[in-house]
C-alpha positions in Angstrom: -21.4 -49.2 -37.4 -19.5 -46.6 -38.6 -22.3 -43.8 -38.2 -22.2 -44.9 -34.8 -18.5 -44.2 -34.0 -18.5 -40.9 -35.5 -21.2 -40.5 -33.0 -19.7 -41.2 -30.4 -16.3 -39.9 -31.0 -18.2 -36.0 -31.4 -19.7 -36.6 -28.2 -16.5 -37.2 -26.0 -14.7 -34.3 -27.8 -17.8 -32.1 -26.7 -17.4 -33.6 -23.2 -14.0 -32.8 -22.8 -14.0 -29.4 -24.0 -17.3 -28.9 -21.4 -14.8 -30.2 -18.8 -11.7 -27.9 -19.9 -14.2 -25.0 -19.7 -15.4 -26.2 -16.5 -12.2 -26.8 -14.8 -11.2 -23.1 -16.3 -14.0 -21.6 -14.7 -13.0 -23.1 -11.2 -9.6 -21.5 -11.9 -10.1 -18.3 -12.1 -13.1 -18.5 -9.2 -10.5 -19.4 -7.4 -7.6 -16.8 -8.2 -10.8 -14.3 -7.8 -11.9 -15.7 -4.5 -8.3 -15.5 -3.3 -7.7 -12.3 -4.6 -10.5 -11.0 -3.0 -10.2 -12.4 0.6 -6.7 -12.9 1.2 -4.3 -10.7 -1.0 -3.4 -8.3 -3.8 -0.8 -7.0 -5.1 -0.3 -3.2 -5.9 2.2 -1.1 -7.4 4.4 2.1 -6.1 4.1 4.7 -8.1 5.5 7.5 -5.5 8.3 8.1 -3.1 6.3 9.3 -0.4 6.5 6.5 1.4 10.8 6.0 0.8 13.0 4.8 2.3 10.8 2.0 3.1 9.2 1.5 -0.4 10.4 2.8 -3.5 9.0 3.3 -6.9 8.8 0.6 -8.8 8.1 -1.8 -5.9 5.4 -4.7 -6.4 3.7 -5.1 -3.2 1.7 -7.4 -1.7 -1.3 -6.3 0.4 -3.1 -8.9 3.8 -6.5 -8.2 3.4 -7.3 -10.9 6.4 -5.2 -8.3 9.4 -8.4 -6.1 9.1 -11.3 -7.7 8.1 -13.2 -7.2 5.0 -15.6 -4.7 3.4 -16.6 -3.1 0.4 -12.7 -1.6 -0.4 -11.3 -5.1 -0.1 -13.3 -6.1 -3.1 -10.8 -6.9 -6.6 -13.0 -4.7 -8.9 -14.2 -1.6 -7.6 -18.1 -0.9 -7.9 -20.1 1.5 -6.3 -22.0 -0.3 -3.6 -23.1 1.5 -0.3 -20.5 1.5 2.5 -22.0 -1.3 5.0 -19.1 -1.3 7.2 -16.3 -4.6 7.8 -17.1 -8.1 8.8 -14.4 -9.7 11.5 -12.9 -6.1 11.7 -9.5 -5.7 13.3 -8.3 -2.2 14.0 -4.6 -1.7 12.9 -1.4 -1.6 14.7 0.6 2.0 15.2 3.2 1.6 13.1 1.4 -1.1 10.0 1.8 0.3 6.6 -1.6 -0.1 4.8 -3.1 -0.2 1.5 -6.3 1.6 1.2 -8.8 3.7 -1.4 -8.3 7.3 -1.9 -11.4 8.5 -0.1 -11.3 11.4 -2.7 -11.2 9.0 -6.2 -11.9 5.6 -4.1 -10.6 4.0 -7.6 -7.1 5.0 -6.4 -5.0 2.6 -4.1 -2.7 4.8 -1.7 0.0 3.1 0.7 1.1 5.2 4.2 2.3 4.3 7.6 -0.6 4.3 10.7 0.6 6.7 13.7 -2.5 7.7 15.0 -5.6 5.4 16.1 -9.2 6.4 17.0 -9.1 9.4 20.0 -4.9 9.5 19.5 -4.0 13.3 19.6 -1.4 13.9 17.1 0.8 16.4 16.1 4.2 17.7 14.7 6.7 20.0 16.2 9.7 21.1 13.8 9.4 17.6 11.6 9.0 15.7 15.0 6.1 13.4 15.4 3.8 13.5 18.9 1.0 11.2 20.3 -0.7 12.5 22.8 2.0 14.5 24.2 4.7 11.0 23.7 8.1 12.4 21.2 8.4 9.5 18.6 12.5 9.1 18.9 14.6 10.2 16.1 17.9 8.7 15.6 20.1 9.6 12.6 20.7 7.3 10.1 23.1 8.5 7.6 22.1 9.7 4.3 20.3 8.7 1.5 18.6 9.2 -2.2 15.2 10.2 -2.3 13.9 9.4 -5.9 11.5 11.3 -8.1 8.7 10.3 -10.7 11.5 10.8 -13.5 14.0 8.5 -11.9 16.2 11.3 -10.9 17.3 12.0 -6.8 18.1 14.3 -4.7 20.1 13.9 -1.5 17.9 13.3 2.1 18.9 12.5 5.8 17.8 9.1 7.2 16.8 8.8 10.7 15.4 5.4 12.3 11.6 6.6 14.3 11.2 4.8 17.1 6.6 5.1 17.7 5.6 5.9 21.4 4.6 1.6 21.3 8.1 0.8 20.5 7.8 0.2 16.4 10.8 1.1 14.7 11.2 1.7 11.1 13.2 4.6 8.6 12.1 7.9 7.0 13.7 10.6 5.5 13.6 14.1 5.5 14.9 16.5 2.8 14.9 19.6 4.9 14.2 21.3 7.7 11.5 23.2 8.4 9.3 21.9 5.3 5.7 23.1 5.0 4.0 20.3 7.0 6.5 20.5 9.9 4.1 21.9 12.3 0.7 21.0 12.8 -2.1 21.5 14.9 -2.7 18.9 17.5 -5.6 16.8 16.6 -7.7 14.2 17.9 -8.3 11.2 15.4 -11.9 10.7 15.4 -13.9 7.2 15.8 -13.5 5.0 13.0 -10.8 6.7 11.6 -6.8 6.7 11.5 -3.7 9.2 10.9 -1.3 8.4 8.5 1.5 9.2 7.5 4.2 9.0 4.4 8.0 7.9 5.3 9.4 10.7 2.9 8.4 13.2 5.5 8.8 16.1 2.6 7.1 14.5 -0.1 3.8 12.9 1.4 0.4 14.2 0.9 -1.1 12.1 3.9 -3.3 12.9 7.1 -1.8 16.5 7.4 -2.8 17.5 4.2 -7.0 18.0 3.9 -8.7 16.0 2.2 -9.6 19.0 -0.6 -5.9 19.9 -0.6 -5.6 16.9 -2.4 -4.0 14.6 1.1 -6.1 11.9 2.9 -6.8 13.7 5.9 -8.7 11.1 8.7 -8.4 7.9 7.1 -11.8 6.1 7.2 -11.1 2.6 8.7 -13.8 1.6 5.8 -11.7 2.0 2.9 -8.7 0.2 4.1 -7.5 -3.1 1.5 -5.1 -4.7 3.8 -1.7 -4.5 5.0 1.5 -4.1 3.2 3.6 -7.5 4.1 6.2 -7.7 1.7 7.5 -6.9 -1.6 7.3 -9.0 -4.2 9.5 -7.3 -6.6 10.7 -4.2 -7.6 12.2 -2.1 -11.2 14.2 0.6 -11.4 11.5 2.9 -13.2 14.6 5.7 -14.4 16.6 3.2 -16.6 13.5 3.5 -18.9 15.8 6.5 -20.4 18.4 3.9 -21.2 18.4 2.0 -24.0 16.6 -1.3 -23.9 19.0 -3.9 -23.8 20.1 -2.5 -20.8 16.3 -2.5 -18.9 16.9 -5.6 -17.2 20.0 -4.3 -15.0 16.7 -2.2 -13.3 15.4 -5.0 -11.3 16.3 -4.5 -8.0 16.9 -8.0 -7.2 17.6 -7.3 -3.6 14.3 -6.5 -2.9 12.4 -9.2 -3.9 10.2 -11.7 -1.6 11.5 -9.2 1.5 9.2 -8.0 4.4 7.8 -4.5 4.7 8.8 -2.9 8.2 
């Protein structure tokens, strides 16, 4: 009787730890799953895209506002671009996620101002679609911040998009080397973006081989930037630890990206 017992006793531990595995499995399926189709988070490792995100911010990135195809995928592999299933073109004015079409293993975040056959260009720091002035309001100063946690001073100004989007950027001088452009006509498939730090953005106005993003293909976009999920000061790493935790940014977490 006692054989038996022993028996059976080694059969339920082996069943349960089957089941633990199991139900472990499921888990991360899941998390995958829901990384995958609905969202992901991504960091900010760059001002250009101040005042509106800063370095250090946790984002959060839709991946359901556009639809999904090979650069909405968690893990990137190399797989042939096939195009996006239920695909949504974005809004003028959405700040996206998307691969680096130079190093598609790089996540980049900018603003949308031009959509597929939208002229654009800009005249002395001033942004035009097709021939429309996106309004400029002044905003006060503020601190743009560097990789090394240190600032420098930049004038705010609310831009008001020819569809009525409002949102802040800065600019740290005036006429900067990507002040004036040639007008040019965003091709199918393909957006114009732009950073917020006007000054300190390599986005559509810098070529692709310049080391910018040039035309956006609508293909490599992740999702869209929704909120912020947190956010560290990155400079107090030059303080002494005890004193790291003062860098959260606690105002800035669980608010909405505009």
């Amino acid at each position: 009787m006692s054989v038996e017992k022993i028996t059976v006793t080694t059969k339920r531990k082996s069943s349960g730890w089957g089941g633990q595995l199991v139900q472990l499995a499921g888990i991360v399926a899941v998390v995958f799953i829901a990384k995958g189709a609905l969202a992901e988070p991504f960091y900010v490792p760059s001002g250009s895209m101040e005042p509106t995100l800063l370095i250090g911010d946790a984002l959060i990135a839709s991946k359901f506002p556009y639809g999904y195809g090979t650069s909405s995928l968690p893990i990137q592999i190399n797989l042939p671009e096939s195009g996006r299933v239920f695909a949504e073109t974005p809004k003028q004015g959405d700040v996206v996620v998307f691969r680096w079409p130079g190093d598609r293993s790089q996540a980049w975040v900018k603003r949308v101002v031009g959509l597929p056959g939208d002229r654009i260009q800009l005249r002395q720091g001033q942004l035009f679609v097709n021939d429309r002035p996106a309004e400029l309001k002044p905003d006060g100063v503020g601190a743009a911040e560097d990789d090394n946690g240190g600032s420098e001073p930049a004038y705010r100004y609310v831009e008001t998009l020819p569809n009525g989007v409002s949102h802040l950027i800065f600019k740290m001088r005036d006429n900067g080397p990507l002040d004036n452009t040639q007008e040019v006509t965003v091709p199918a498939g393909h957006l114009f973006v732009l950073g917020d730090n006007r000054d300190n953005s390599a986005d559509s106005r810098v070529p692709l081989r310049s080391g910018g993003v040039g035309m956006l293909p609508i293909d490599n976009l992740v999702g869209r930037a929704d909120a912020v999920l947190g956010s560290w000061d990155l400079g107090i790493r030059g303080q002494p630890v005890w004193t790291w935790l003062s860098g959260f940014r606690m105002a800035r977490f669980f608010t909405a990206v505009h």
